[in-house]
N, C-alpha and C positions, 0 to 999 in steps of 0.2 A: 533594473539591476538585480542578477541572483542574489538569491543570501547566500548561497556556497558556489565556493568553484567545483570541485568535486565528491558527489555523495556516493556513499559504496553501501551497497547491499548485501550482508553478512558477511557477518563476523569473526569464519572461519579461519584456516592459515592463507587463503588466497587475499581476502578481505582484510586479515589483519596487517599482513605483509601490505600488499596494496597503500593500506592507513600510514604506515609509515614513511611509506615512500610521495607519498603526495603530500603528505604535511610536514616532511624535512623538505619537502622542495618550497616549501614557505605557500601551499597552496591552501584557503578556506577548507578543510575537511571535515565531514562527518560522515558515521560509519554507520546503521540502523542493522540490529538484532534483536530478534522477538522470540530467541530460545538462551542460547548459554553460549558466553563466550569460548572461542575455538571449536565451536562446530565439533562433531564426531571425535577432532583429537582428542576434548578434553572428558571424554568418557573414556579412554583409553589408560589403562594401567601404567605399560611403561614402553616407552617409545625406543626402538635401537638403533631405527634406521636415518636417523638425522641426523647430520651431520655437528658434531661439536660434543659429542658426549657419548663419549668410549664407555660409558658403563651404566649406558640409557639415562632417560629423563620421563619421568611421570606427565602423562598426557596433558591434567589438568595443571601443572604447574607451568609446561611451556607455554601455554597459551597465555597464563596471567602473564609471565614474562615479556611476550609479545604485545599484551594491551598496557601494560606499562610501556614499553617502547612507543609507542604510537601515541600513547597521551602524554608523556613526555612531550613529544614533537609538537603535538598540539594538538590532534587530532581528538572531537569532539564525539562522544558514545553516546547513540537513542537508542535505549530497550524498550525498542518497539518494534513490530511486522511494520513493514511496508505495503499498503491495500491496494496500492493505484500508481502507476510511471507514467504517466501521458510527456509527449515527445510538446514542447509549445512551438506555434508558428514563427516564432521570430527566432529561433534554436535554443539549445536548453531545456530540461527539462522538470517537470512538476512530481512532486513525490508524497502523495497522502499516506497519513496514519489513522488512526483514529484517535488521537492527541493532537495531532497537528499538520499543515500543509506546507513545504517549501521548496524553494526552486534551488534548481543547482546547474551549473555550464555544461559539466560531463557527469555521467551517470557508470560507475562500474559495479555489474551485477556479478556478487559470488554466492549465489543463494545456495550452491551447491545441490545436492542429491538426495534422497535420503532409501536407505536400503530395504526390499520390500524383505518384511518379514512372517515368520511362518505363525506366531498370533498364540502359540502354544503355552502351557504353563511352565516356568523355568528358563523361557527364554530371556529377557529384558533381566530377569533376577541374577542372570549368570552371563552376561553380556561383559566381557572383558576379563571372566575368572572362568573360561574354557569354551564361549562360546564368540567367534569370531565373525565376520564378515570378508576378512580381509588374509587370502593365505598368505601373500609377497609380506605382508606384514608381520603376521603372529606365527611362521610355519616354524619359529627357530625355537620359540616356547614348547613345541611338542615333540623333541628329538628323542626317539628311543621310545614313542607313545603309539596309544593305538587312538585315532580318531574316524570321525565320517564327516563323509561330504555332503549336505543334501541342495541337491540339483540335478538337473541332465542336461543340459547347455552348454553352450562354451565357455563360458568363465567357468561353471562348476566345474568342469572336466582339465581345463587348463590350467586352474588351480590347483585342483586335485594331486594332480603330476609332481605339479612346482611340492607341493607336501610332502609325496613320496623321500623328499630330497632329505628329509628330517623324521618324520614319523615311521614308527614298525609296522603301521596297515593302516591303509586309509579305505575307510569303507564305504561307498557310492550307494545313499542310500536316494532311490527315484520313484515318484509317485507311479510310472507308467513302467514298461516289459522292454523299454526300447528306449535310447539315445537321442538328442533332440543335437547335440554337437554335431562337429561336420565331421566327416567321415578320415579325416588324417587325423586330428583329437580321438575319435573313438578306436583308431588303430594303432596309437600309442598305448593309448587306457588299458585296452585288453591287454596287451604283449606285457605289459610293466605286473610284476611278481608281486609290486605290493599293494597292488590295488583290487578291491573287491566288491562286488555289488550286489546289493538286495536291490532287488523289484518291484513293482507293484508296491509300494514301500511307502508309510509316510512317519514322520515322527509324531507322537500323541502328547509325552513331555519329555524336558529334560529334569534332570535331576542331580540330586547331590547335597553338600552340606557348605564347604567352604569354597568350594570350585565342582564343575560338570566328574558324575562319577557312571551315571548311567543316562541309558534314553529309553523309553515306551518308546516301540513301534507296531504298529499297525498293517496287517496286508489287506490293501482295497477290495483285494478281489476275495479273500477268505474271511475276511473278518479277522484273525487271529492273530492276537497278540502275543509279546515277546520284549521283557527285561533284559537289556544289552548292558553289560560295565563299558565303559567310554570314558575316555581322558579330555577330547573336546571334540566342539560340533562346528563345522564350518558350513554357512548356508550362503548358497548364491543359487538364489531365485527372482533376480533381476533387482535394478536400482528404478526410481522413480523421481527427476530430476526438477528441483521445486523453479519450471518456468514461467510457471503464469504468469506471469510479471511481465514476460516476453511475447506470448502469445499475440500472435496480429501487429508486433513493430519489425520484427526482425524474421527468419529463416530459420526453422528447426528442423534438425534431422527425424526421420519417421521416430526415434527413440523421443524426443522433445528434450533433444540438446541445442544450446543456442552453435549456429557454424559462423566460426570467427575464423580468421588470420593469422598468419605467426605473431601478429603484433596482438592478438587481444580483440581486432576492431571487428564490429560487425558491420553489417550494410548500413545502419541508422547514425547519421554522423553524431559520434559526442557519447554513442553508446557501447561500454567495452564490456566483457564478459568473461570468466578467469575461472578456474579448478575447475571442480567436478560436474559444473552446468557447463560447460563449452564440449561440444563434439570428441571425442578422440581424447580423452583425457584422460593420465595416467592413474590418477584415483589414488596419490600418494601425498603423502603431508610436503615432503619436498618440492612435487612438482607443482602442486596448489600455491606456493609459496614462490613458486617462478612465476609463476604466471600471474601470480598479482602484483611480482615488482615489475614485468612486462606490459601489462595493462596500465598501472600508474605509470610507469615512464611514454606511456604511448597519451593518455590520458595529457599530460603536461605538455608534449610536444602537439599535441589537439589545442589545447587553450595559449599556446606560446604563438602560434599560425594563428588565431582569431585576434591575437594580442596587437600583432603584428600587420595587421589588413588597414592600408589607408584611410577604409573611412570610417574606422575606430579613432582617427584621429583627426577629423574633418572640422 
């Protein structure tokens, strides 16, 4: 017999929504995080685009709201990583820490993503007070500002844009002479009046006192540098999506996202997978929060079918 019915793997909004939804359905739950509850939201200042609070809510507050809800219902908290998911032969699966081993029916992974970053000084220190990952997120905080993009890809470039929509200039600052985006991104970029770009480009720091005021940049090819004033700094330089966990059970796209179903399910029965680590995912607090009452409701109608098979009751 497991000791859980369903065990979720981080403790982000997919994972924390998820907890909710499987432990109001009166199912054995526990939920394993080995960083900070709410994942990425809860480093976030103030949230606008969720739904229920017309005059925003502070990152780290929704998410304790959210682990209150969920332990309310009953759902049990490990702050702990997760080292090991082995699938067991008779179904169900095994989940090591380095505190402890237990088994659970269904297994939902929300281990999410984590954003590659540029390693600089002033970054991590000004992360949420001018320095973003996120334009569909933060682009409304720089209206009437001058900011830069650094990337040359398609999220940087199509971010970029989406920015223009609120920012006086968005500066495209790229390590290389040339666009890495696909060629109708790059032929917006250029034609849009507020967009601008340095080359050969890279940032050395950010700076400032109580939020981003300037950037050190760097040109590769001259050496020569250059003090910018800057209101904030938006970097997408790709994400890197925490799947090991998954690696050798299930299917990941060349990016190493788990590829699920509209239901959450992957190929491995019993195995679901929600926000930021599934394929094709919006990479929004909203839509992580779909997808994990999607997963737990898929997750309960998985163990209701096992509940329900004759020779469970032989």
């Amino acid at each position: 017999m497991s000791d859980y019915d369903i065990a979720i793997i981080g403790a982000g909004g997919a994972g924390l929504t998820a907890a909710i939804y499987a432990a109001r359905a009166r199912r054995k739950t526990i939920i394993f995080e080995g960083k900070v509850i709410g994942g990425q939201i809860a480093t976030t200042d103030i949230v606008e685009n969720f739904p229920g609070f017309p005059d925003g809510v502070n990152g780290f507050d929704l998410a304790q709201l959210m682990f209150r809800q969920a332990e309310k219902f009953g759902a049990e908290f490990a702050y702990e990583p997760v080292d090991r998911l082995t699938p067991l032969p008779g179904g169900g699966f095994e989940l090591a820490t380095s505190e402890r081993t237990i088994t659970a029916r269904a297994v939902i992974v929300t281990a999410g993503a984590d954003y590659n970053k540029l390693g600089v000084p002033g970054e991590a220190e000004f992360t949420g007070r001018g320095v973003s990952y996120c334009g569909t997120c933060d682009a409304a905080f720089f209206a009437g500002k001058d900011v830069i993009v650094v990337g040359g890809g398609d999220s940087a470039i199509d971010e970029g844009l989406f920015i223009t929509r609120y920012a006086s200039t968005v500066t495209v600052v790229h390590r290389r002479d040339t666009l890495r985006a696909s060629a109708i991104l790059q032929e917006r970029a250029f034609a849009e009046p507020k967009m601008r770009f340095r080359w050969n480009t890279v940032v050395d720091a950010i700076e400032g006192t109580e939020s981003v005021e300037r950037v050190r940049l760097r040109n590769v090819v001259t050496g020569d540098t250059e003090t910018v004033p800057i209101d904030g700094v938006f970097i997408f330089i790709g994400q890197t999506p925490n799947s090991h966990l998954l690696q050798g059970l299930i299917p990941l796209d060349p990016g190493g996202h788990a590829i699920v179903d509209l239901d959450m399910t992957t190929a491995l029965p019993g195995l679901f997978v929600a926000g930021d680590l599934r394929t094709k995912a919006a990479r929004q607090l909203i839509s992580a929060a779909g997808d994990g009452a999607t997963a737990a409701i898929s997750a309960e109608h998985y163990l209701a079918e096992l509940d329900a098979r004759p020779e469970r009751h032989a």
